[in-house]
C-alpha positions in Angstrom: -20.3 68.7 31.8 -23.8 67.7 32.7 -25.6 65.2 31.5 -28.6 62.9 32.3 -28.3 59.6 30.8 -31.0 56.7 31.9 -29.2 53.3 31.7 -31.2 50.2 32.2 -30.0 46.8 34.2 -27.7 45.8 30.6 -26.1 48.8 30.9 -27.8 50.1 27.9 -29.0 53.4 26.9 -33.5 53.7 27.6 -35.8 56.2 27.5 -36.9 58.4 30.3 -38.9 56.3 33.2 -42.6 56.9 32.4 -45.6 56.8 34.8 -47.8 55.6 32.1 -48.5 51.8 32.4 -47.6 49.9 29.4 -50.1 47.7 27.4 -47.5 45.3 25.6 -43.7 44.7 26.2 -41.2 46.3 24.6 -39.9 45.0 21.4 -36.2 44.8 21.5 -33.4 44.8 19.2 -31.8 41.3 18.4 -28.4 41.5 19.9 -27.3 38.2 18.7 -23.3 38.1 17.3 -24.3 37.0 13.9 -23.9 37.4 10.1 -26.3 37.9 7.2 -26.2 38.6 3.4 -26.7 41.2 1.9 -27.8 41.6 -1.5 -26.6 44.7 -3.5 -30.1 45.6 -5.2 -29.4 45.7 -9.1 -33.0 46.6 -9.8 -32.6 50.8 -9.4 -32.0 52.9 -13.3 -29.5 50.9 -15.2 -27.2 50.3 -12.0 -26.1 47.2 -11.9 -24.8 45.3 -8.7 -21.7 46.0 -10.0 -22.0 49.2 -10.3 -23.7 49.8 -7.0 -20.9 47.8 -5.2 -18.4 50.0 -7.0 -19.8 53.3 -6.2 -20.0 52.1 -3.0 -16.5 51.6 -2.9 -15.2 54.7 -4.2 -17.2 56.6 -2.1 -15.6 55.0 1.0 -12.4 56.4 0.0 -13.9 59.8 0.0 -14.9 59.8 3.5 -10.9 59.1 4.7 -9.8 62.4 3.5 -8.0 64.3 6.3 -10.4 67.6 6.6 -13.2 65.2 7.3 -13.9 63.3 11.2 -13.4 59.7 11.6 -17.5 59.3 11.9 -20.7 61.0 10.9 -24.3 61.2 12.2 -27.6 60.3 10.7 -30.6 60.9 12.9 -33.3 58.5 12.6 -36.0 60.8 11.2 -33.2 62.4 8.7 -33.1 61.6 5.0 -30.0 60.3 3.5 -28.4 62.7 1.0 -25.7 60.2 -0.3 -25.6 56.7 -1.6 -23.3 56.0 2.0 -26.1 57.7 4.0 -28.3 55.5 2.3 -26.4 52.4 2.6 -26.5 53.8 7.0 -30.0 54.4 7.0 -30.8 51.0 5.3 -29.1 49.0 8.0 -30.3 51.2 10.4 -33.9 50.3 9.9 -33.2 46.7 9.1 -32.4 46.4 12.8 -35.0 48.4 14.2 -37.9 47.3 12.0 -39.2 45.5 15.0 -39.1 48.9 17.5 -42.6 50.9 17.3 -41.5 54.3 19.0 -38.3 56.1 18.6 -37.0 59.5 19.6 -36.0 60.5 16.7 -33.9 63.5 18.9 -32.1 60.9 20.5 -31.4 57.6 18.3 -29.9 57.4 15.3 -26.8 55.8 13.6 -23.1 56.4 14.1 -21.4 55.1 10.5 -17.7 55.5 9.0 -15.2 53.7 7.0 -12.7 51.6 7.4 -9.5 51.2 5.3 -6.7 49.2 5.7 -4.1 49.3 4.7 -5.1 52.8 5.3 -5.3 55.1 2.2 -4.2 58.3 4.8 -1.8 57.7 7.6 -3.4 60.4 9.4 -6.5 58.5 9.9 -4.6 55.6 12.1 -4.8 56.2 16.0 -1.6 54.5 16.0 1.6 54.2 14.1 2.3 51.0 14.8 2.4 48.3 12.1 -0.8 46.4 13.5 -2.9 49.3 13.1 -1.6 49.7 9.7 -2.9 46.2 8.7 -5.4 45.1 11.4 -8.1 47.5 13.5 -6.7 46.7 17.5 -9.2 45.4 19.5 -11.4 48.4 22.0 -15.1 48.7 22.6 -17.3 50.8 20.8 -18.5 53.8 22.6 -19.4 57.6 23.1 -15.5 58.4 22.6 -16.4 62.4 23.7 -18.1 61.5 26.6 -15.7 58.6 27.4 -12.8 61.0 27.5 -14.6 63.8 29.4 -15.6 61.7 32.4 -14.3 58.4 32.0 -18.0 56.4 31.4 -18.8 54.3 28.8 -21.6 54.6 26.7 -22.2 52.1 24.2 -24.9 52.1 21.3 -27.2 49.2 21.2 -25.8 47.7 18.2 -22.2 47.7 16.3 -22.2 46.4 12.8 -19.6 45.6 9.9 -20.3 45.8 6.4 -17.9 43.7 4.3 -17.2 45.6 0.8 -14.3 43.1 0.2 -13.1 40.4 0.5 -9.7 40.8 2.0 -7.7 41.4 5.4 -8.0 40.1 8.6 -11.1 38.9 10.5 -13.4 40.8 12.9 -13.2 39.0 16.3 -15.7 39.7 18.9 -15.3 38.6 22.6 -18.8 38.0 24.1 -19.4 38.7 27.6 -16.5 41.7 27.5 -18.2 45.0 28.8 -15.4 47.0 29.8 -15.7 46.9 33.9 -13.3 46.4 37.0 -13.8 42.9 37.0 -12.2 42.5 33.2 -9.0 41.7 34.6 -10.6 39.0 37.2 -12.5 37.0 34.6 -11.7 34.5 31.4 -13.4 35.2 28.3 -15.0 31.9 27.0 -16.6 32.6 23.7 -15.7 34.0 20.6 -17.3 34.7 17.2 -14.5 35.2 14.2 -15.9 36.2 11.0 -13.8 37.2 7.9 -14.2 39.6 5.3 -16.9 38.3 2.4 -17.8 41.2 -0.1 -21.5 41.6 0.7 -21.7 40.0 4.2 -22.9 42.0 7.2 -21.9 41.5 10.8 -23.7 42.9 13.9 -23.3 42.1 17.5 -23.7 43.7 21.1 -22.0 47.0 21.4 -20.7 46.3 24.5 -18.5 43.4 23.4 -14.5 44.3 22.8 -13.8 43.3 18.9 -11.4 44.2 16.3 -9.5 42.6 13.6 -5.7 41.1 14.6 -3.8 40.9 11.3 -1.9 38.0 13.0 -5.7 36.2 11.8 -5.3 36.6 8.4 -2.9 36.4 5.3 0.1 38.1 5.4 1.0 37.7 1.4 -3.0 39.5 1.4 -2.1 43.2 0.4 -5.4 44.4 -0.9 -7.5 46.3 0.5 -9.6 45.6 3.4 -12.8 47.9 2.8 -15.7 47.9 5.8 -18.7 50.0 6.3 -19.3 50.3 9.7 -22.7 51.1 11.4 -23.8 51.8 15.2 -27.2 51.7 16.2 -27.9 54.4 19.1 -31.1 54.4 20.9 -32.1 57.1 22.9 -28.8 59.1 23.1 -26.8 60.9 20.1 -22.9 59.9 21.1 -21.3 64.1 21.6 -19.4 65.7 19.3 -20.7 63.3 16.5 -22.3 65.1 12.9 -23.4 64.7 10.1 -21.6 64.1 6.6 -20.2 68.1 5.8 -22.4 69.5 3.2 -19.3 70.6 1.9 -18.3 67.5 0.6 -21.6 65.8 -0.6 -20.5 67.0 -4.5 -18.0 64.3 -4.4 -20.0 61.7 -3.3 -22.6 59.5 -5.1 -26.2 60.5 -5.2 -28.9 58.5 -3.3 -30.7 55.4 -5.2 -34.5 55.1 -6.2 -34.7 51.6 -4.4 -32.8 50.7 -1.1 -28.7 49.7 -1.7 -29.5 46.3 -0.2 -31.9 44.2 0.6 -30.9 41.9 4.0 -31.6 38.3 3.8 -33.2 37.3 6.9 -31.7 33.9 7.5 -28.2 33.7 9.8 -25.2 32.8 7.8 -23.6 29.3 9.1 -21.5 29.3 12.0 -18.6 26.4 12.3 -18.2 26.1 16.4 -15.1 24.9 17.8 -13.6 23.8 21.3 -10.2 24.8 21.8 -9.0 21.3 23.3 -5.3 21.8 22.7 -2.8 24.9 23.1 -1.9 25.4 19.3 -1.0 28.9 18.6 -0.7 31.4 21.5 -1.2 35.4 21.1 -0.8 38.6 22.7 -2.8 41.5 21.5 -2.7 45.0 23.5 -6.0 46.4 24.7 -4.8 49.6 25.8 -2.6 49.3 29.3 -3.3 45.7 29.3 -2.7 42.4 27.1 -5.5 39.9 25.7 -3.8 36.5 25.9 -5.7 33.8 24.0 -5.0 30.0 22.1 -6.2 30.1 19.3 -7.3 27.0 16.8 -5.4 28.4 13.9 -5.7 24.9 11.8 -9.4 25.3 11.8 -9.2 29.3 11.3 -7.4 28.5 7.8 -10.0 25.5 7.2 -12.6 27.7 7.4 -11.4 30.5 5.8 -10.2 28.4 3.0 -13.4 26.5 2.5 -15.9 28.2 -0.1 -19.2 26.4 0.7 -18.9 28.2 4.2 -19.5 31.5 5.5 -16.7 32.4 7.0 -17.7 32.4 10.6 -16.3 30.7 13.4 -17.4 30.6 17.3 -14.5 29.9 19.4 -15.5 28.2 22.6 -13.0 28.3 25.3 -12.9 25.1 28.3 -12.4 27.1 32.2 -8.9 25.9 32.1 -7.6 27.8 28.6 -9.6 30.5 29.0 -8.6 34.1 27.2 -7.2 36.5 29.7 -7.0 40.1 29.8 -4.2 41.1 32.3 -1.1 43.8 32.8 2.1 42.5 31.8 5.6 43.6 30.6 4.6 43.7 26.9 2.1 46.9 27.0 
């Protein structure tokens, strides 16, 4: 396989090196781990939000049938044929509003569903009863590529679109690119944010995230429903296409107006310092373990509390802080 991919000093994806000297600096995306709202537009025909959030929905299930891949591809010049390829292209430009030039050949969005507990047993990488319940934590990336030569390609920007309210929360490590020093290193910092129907997540993709079922309510048996978005900029992750044509009769047509309208304010995040060992866990990251105390009390505060978002940034001192080592239990 060849391939010529130009990587800046992140690690992220850039365009071919130009000769021509640039007038202005280059906007950039805002790769802050953070939450916003977003508002299910009621004002398109006689849809309500209701209805919109419904379709919405239903249509999700329709993308987890077993003839169909896990994700889909929408170029950024490409117009959505679907209400869910409008819902991708939406967030897609919410986040790059602030980006003048972009190759359309080359950047685009990555989007799928999310399930759980999963609607097709098929769809789960793994049997085991975590992934049944929670998504295991990994790092977003150019799965093709990574299994052909063993790189990792990240897009710019992972996202999570809560469509319930229900399940376990998504959990993002900062600082948690996946390199040889991973198993040298504590991770001090992490943002917790669970499920809120209509509440959108986006963060670095680099970071390792997922959602540990040990995190949420274990009487909770509805279902956890997520739209999930990647922004890619200036590469197409292999093998990835676009929703089959075959299948757009069963899915919702596209809207006159946008499916939602972002509000630009952050939702509130509740920061806490894990100053005691309170509840130990063990989650499996492939070969290795992630080892971490977690403040569970204030987890269930928070998630309890309805003037709140939700969200929670987990600060960890030098002495307690998450590990990621080989052990026994992998």
């Amino acid at each position: 396989m060849e391939l010529t991919l130009n990587i800046d000093e992140s690690g992220r994806t850039a365009p071919p090196p130009s000769d021509l000297p640039i007038e202005n600096p280059p906007l950039v995306l805002d790769y802050t781990t953070k939450t916003t709202d977003l508002i299910f537009d009621h004002s398109s025909n006689n849809n309500n939000a209701s209805d919109i959030h419904n379709m919405l929905i239903q249509n999700c299930k329709e993308t987890t049938g077993e003839d169909l891949p896990l994700t889909f591809w929408l170029a950024a010049n490409d117009d959505p044929r679907c209400l869910l390829e409008q819902l991708a292209k939406d967030i897609f430009m919410y986040h790059v509003k602030s980006i003048k030039e972009i190759d359309p050949d080359t950047s685009g969005c990555e989007w799928w569903v999310q399930l759980r507990p999963s609607l097709n047993r098929n769809r789960i990488n793994s049997d085991a009863k975590e992934a049944q319940r929670g998504i295991e934590f990994h790092w977003d990336k150019d799965e093709t590529l990574r299994d052909a030569t063993g790189v990792f390609v990240h897009p710019h920007l992972s996202t999570v679109t809560y469509l319930t309210s229900n399940g376990a929360p998504t959990m993002v490590f900062d600082d948690s690119t996946p390199d040889e020093e991973l198993l040298n290193r504590g991770m001090s910092r992490a943002f917790v944010s669970w499920p809120l129907c209509g509440k959108h997540l986006s963060f670095d993709g680099r970071f390792l995230h997922g959602a540990p079922s040990d995190l949420s309510n274990d009487c909770d048996t509805s279902i956890r429903c997520t739209f999930l978005v990647n922004i890619w900029l200036h590469h197409k992750p292999l093998g990835v296409q676009p929703f089959p044509k075959a299948f757009l009769s069963k899915m919702t047509k596209i809207q006159t107006t946008p499916v939602v309208i972002p509000r630009s304010s952050a939702c509130v995040t509740r920061k806490v310092i894990v100053e005691n060992t309170l509840h130990r866990f063990t989650w499996k990251l492939g070969p290795v373990s992630i080892h971490a105390t977690i403040p569970m009390k204030e987890i269930q505060e928070e998630r309890q509390s309805k003037a709140n978002s939700g969200n929670i940034e987990i600060c960890w001192p030098v002495d307690n802080m998450v590990t990621v080592r080989v052990d026994d239990s992998c």
